[in-house]
KOLTI-109716 format. One line per 2 residues: number of its first residue (from 1); their letters; for each residue x, y, z of N, C-alpha, C. Coordinates in steps of 0.1 Angstrom, whole numbers, padded with zeros to 4 digits. Each point is the difference from the previous one (the first is absolute). Example, Ala and Ser with C-alpha at 12.3 -4.5 7.8 and 13.67 -1.06 7.14 Angstrom:
% KOLTI-109716
1 = as = 0132:-0057:0078:-0009:0012:0000:0009:0012:0000; -0004:0011:-0007:0009:0011:0000:-0008:0011:0008 .
This chain:
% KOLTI-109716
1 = xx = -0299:-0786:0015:0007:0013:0000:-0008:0009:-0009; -0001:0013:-0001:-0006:0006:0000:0007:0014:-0009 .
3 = xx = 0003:0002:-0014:0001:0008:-0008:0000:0013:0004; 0010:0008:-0002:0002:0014:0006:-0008:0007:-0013 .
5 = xx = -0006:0007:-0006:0000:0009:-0012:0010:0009:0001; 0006:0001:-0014:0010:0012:-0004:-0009:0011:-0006 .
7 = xx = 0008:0012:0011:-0012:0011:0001:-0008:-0002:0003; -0009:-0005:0002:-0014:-0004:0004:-0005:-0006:-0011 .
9 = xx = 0006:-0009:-0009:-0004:-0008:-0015:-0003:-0009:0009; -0012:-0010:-0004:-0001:-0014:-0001:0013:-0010:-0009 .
11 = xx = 0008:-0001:0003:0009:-0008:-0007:-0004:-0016:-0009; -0015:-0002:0002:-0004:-0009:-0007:-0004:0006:-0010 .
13 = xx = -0003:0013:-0002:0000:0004:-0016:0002:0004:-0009; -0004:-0002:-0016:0010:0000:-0008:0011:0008:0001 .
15 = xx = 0010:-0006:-0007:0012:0011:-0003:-0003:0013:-0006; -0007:-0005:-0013:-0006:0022:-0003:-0007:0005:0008 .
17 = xx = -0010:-0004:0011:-0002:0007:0008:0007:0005:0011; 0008:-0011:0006:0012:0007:0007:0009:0009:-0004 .
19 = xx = 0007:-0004:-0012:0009:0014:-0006:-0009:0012:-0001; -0017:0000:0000:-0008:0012:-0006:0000:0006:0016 .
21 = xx = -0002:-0007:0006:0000:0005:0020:0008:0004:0006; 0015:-0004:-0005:0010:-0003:0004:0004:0021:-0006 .
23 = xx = 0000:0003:-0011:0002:0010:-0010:-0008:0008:0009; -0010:-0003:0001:-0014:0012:0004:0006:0004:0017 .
25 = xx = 0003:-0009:0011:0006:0004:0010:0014:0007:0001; 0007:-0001:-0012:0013:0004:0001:-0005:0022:-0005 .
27 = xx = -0007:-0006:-0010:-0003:0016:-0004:-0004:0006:0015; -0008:-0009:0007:-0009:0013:0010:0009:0000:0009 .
29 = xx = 0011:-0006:0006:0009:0000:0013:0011:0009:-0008; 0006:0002:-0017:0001:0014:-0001:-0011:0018:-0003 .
31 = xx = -0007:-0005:0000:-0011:0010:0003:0002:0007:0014; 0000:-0009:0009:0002:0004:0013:0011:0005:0004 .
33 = xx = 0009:-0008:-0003:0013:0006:0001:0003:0016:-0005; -0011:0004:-0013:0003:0013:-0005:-0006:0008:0009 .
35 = xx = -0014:-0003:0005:-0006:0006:0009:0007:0006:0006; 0004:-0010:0011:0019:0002:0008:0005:0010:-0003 .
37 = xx = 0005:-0002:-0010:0015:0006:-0005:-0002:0021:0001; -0017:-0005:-0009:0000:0018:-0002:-0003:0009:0015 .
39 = xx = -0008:-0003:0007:0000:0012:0007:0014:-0002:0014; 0005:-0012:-0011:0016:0007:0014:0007:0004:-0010 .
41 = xx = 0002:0004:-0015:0007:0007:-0007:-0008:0015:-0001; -0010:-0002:0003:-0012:0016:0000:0009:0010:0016 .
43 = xx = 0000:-0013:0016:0004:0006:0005:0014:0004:0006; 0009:-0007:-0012:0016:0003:0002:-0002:0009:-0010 .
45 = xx = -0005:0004:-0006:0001:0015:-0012:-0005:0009:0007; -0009:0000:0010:-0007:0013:0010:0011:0006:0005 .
47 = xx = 0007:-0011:0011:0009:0001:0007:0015:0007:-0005; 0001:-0008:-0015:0013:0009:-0001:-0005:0018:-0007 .
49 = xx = -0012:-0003:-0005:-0001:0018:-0002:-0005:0009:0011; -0003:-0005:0012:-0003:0006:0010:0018:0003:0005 .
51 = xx = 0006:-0008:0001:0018:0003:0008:0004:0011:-0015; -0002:-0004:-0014:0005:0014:-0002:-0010:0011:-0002 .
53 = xx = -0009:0004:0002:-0007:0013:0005:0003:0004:0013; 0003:-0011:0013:0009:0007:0010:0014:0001:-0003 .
55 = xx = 0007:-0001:-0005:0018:0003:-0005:-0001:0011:-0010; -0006:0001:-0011:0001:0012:-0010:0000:0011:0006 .
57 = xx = -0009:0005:0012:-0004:0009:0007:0011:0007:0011; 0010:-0005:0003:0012:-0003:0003:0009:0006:-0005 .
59 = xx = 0002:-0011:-0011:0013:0001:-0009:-0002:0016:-0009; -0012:0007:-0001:-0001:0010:-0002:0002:0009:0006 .
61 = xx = -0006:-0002:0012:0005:0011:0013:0014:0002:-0001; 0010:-0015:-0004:0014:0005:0004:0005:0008:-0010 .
63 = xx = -0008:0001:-0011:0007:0004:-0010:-0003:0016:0000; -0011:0003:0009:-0004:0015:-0002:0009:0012:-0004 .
65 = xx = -0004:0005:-0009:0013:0013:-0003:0000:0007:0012; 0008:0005:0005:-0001:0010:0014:-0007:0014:-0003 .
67 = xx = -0010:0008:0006:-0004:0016:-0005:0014:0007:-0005; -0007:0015:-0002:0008:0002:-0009:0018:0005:0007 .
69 = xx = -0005:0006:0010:0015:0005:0007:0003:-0014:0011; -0004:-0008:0003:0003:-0009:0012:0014:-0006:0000 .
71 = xx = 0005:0000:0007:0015:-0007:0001:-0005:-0016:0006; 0007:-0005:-0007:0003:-0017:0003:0005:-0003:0011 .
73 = xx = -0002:0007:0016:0006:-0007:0011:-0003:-0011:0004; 0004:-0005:0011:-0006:-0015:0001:-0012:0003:0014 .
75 = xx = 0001:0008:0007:-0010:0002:0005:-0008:0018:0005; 0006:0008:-0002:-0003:0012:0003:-0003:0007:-0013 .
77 = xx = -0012:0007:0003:-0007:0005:-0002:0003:0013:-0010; 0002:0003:-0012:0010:0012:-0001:-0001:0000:-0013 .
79 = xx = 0002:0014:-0009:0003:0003:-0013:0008:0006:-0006; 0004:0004:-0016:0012:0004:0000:-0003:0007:-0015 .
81 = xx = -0001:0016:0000:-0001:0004:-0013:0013:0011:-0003; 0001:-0003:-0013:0012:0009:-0009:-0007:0004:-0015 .
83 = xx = -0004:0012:0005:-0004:0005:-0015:0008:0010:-0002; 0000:0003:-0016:0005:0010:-0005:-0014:0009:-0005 .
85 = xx = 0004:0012:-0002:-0015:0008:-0006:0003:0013:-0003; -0008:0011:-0009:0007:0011:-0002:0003:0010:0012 .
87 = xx = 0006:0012:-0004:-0003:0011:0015:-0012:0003:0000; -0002:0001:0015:-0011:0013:0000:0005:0011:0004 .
89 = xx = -0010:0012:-0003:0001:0012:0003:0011:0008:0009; 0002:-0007:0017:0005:0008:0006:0014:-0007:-0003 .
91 = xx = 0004:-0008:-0007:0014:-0007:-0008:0006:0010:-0005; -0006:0012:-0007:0003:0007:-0011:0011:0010:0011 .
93 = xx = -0005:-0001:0012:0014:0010:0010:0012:-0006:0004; -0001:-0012:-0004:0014:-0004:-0001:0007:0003:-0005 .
95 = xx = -0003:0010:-0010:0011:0003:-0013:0003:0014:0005; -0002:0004:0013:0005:0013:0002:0008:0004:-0006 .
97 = xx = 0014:-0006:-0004:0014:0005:-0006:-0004:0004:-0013; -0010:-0005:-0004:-0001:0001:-0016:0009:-0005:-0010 .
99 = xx = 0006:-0011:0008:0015:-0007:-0009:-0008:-0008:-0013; -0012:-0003:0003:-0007:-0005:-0009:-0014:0007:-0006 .
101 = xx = 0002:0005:-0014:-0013:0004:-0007:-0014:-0005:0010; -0010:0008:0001:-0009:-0007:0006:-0008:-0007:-0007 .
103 = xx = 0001:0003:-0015:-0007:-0011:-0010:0006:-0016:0002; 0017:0005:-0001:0002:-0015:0000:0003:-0004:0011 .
105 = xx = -0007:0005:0013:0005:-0008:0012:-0015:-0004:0000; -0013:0006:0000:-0011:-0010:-0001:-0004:-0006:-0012 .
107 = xx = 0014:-0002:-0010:-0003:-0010:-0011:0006:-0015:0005; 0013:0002:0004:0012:-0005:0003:0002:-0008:0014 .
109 = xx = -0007:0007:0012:0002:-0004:0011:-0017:-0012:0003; 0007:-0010:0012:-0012:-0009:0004:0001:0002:0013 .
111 = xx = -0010:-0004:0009:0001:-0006:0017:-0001:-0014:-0001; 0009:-0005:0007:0000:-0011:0012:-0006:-0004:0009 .
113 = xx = -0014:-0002:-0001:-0001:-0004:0018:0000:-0016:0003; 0005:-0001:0012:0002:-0012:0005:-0003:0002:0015 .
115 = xx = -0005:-0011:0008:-0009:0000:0005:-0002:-0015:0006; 0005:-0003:0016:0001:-0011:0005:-0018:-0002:0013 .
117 = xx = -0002:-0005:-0002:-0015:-0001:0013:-0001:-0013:0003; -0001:-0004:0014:0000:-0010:0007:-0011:-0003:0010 .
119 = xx = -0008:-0009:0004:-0008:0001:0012:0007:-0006:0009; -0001:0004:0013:0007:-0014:0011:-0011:0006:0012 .
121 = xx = 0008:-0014:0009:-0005:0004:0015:0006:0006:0010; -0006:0012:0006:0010:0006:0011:0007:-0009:0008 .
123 = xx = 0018:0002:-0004:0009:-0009:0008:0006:-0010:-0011; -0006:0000:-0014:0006:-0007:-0007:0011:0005:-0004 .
125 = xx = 0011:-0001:-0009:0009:0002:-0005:0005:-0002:-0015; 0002:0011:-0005:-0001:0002:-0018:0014:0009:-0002 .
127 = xx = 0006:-0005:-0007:0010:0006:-0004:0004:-0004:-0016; 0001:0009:-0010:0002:-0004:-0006:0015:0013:-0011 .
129 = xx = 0002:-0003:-0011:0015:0000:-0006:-0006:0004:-0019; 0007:0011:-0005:0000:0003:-0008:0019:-0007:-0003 .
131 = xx = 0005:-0003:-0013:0011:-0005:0001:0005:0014:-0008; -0004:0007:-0007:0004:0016:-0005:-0008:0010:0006 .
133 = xx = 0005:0012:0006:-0007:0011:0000:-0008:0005:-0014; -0009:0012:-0001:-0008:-0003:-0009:0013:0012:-0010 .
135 = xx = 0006:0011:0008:0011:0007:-0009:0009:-0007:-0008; 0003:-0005:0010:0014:-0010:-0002:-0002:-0009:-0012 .
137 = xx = -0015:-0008:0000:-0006:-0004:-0008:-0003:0004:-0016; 0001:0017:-0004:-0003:0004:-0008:0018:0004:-0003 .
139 = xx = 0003:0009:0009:0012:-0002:-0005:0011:-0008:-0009; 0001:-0009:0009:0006:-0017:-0005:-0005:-0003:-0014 .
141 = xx = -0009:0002:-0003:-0010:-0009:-0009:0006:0008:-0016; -0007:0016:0001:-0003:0004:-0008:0007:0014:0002 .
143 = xx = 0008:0004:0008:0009:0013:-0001:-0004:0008:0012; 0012:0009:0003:-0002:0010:0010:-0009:0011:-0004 .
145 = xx = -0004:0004:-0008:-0007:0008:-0004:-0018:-0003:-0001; 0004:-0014:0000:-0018:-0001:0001:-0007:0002:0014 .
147 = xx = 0003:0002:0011:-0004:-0002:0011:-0003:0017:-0001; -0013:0005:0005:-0006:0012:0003:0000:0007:0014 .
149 = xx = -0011:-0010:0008:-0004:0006:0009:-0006:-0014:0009; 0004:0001:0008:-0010:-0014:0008:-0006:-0001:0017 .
151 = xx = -0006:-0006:0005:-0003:0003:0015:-0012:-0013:0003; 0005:-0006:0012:-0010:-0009:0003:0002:0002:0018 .
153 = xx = -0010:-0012:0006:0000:-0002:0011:-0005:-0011:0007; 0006:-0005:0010:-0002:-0016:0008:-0010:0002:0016 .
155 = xx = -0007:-0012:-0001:-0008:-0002:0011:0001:-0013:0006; 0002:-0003:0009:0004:-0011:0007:0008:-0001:0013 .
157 = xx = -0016:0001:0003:0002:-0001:0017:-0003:-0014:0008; 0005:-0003:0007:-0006:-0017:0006:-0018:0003:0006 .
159 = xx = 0004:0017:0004:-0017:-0003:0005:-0012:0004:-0010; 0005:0001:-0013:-0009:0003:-0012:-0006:-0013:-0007 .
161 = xx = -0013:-0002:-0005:-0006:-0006:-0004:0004:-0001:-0015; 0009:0008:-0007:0003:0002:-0010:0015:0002:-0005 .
163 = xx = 0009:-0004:-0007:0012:0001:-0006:-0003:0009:-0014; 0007:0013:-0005:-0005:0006:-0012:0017:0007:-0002 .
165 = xx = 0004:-0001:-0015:0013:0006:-0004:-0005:0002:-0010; 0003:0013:-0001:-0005:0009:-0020:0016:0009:-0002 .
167 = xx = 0000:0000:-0019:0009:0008:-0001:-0008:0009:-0012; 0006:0009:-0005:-0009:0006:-0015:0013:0008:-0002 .
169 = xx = 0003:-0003:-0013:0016:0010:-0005:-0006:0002:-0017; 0001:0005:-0001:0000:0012:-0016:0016:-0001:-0009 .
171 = xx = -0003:-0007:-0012:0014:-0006:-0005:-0002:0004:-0013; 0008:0003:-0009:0002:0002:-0016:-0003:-0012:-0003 .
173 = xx = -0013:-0008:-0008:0000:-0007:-0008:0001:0001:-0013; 0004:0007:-0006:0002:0007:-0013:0008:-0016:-0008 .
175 = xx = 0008:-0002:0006:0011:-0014:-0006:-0009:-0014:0006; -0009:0001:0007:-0001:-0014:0006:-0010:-0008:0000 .
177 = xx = 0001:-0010:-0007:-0013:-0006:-0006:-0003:-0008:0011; -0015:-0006:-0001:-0007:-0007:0015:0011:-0012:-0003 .
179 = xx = 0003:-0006:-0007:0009:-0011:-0002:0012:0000:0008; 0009:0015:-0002:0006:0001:0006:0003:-0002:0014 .
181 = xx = -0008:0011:0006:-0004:-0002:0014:-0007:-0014:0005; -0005:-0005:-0006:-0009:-0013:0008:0014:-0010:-0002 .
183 = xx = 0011:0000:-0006:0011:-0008:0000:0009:0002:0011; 0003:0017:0003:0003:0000:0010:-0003:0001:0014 .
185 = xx = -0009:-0002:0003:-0012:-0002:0010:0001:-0016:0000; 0001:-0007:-0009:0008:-0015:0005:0009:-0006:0006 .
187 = xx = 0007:0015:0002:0012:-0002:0003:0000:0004:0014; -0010:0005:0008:-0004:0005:0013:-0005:-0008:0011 .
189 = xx = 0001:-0002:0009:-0003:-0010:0007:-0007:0006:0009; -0013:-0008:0005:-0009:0008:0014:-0005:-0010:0006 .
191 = xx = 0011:0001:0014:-0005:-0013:0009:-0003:0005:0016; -0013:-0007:0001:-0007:-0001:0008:0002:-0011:0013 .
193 = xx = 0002:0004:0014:-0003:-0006:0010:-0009:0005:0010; -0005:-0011:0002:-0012:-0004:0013:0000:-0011:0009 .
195 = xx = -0001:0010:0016:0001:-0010:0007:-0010:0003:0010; -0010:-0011:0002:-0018:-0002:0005:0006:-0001:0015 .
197 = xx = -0011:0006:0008:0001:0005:0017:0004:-0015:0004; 0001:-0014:-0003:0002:-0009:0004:0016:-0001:-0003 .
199 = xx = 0005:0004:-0009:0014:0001:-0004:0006:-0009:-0013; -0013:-0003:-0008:0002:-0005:-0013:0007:0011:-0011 .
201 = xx = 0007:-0007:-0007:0011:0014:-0013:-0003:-0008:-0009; -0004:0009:-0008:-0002:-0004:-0018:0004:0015:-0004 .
203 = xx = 0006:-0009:-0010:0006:0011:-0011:0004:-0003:-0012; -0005:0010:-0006:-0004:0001:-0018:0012:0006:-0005 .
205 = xx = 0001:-0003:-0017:0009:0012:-0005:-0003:-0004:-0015; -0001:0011:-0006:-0005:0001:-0010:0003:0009:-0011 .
207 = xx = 0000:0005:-0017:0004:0005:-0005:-0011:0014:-0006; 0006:0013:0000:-0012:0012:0000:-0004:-0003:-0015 .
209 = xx = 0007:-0005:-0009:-0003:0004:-0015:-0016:-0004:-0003; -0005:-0010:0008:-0013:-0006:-0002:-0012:0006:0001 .
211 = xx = 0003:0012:0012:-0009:0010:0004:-0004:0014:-0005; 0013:0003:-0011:-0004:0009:-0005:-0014:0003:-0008 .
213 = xx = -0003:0012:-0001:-0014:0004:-0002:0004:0014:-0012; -0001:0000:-0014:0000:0015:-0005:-0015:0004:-0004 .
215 = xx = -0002:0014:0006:-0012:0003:-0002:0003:0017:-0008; -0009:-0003:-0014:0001:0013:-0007:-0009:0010:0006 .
């Protein structure tokens, strides 16, 4: 019979030499094993920073702040601005009565404009909902007497490529801090429906106070 060697030892010799052979093979079969180990820990580390450089890019997108007037619909196209700002010039004839000094009606007095714009497709359908008129609005809020002068107008035809509602009213802010108003402008609701030439409906609703804009 015929002696196997352990590891490839001659087992007929000495014992210090076998434990010295014995030691010396064990080191290099982990040697190898590290060889191993690292370039599949080199390429599970590629692989997981390669999935998050595609996901970060993403998770940012979803986070994107919207521009500055855009409304949050869920799919149409459309913006939504409410500023306040001082008068201009041809404002100053609103005061025909002269019930108010004209110092202190262009000290005292602001405009409103608000201002709905939508894109769609000829044949789509857009309707959308103020939950207060903009008088009624000023009234309620802050007195009959603050309301001046106001005038807007609506666009929205099935065969227009465009949805657009504007208002602009001239109000006593003499008493009303942006705080004020942007609280009650939370309290307004503006909801939006759309329904795509296929006959899909989505619809939004949402609170005005977010959108306000004061410009000195």
């Amino acid at each position: 019979m015929t002696k196997k060697p352990l590891f490839g030892i001659d087992t007929k010799q000495s014992a210090a030499s076998v434990e010295k052979q014995v030691l010396q093979e064990v080191r290099t079969q982990r040697k190898k094993r590290g060889f191993v180990l690292l370039p599949t820990v080199i390429i599970v580390t590629a692989i997981a920073l390669f999935l998050a450089f595609q996901v970060m890019p993403n998770l940012q997108s979803d986070t994107e702040v919207p521009s500055k007037y855009q409304v949050p619909t869920t799919v149409l196209d459309d913006e939504l601005m409410i500023q306040v700002s001082p008068l201009i010039e041809n404002d100053i004839f609103l005061n025909n009565t002269n019930i108010t000094p004209e110092q202190e009606f262009k000290r005292d007095y602001k405009v409103l404009s608000y201002r709905y714009y939508a894109n769609k497709l000829e044949g789509e359908k857009v309707e959308f909902e103020l939950s207060q008129h903009w008088i009624e609005f000023f009234r309620v809020n802050f007195g009959e007497d603050i309301y001046a002068w106001g005038s807007g107008s609506t666009e929205n035809n099935a065969s227009q490529d465009y949805v657009e509602d504007h208002y602009r009213i001239v109000f006593n802010a003499k008493n009303i801090t942006e705080a004020n108003l942007r609280a009650a402008l939370d309290e307004v609701f503006f909801t939006v429906r759309y329904e795509t030439q296929k006959g899909e409906v989505f619809e939004d609703k949402f609170r005005l106070g977010a959108y306000l804009e004061i410009v000195e």
